[in-house]
C-alpha positions as CSV (number, residue, x, y, z in Angstrom):
1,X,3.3,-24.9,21.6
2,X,3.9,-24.1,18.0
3,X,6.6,-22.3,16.4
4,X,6.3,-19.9,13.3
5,X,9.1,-18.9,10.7
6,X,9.0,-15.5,8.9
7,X,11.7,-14.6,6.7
8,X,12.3,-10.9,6.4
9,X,15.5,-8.8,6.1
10,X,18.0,-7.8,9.0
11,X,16.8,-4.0,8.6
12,X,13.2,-4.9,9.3
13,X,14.2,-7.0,11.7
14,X,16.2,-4.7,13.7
15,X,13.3,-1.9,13.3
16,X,11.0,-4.2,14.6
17,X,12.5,-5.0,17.6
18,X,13.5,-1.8,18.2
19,X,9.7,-0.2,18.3
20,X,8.6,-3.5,20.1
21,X,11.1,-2.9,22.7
22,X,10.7,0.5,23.0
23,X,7.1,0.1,23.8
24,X,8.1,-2.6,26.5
25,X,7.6,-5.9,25.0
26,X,9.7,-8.3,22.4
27,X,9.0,-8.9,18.9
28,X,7.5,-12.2,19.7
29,X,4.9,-11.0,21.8
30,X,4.1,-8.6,19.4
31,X,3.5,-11.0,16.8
32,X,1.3,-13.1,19.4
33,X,-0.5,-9.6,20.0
34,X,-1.1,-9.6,16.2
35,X,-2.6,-12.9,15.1
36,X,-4.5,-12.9,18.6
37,X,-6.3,-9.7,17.3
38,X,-6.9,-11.2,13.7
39,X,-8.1,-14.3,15.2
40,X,-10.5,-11.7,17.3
41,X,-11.7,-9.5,14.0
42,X,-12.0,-12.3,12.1
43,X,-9.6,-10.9,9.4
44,X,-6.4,-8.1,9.7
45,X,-7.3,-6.4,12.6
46,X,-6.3,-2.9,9.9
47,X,-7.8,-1.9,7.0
48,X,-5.8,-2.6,3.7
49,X,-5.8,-0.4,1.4
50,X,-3.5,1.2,-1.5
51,X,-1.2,4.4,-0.8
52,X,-3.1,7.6,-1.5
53,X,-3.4,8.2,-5.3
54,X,-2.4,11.6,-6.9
55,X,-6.1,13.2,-7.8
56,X,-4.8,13.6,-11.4
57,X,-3.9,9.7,-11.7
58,X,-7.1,9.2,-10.2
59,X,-8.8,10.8,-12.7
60,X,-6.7,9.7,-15.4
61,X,-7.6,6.1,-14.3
62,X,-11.2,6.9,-13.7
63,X,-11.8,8.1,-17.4
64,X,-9.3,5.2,-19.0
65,X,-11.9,2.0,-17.3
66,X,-14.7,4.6,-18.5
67,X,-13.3,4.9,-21.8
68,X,-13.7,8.9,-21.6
69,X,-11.1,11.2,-22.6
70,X,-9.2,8.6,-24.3
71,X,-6.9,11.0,-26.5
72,X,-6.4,13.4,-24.3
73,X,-7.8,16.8,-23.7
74,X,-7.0,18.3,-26.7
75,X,-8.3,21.5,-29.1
76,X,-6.8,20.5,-31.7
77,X,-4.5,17.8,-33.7
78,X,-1.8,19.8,-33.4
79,X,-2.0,20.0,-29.7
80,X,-2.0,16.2,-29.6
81,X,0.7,15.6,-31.7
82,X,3.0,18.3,-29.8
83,X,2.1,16.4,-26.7
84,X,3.0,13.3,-28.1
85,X,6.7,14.7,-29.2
86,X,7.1,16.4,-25.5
């Protein structure tokens, strides 16, 4: 029988084995629960993936990697520079 070490803060800790025990088992069991189910997937048995992104920063991103839009939506120069001194 193995052991594992994880290092994580008291808070977590507590959290964790308060959700674990309130679902009737102990945090140990839940971490055998979780590895037995990546070892079963073949990979995190959850899909990573990034916190939902504002649409605006989205789209701000979107036209920045395809180099549209650089300087802004702007009429004119003086629009620009006023947005630059806000």
């Amino acid at each position: 029988m193995a052991n594992l070490q994880v290092r994580l803060t008291d808070d977590l800790k507590t959290q964790a084995d308060t959700l674990f025990a309130s679902l009737g088992f102990d945090t140990s069991t839940a971490v055998r629960m979780f590895l037995t189910a990546a070892v079963e997937y073949n990979g995190l048995p959850f899909e990573v993936r990034h916190k939902s992104i504002p649409e605006e920063l989205q789209r701000a991103i979107y036209e920045t990697r395809s180099r549209v839009n650089l300087n802004g939506s702007y009429n004119t120069a003086e629009e620009a520079v006023a947005a630059m001194l806000e």
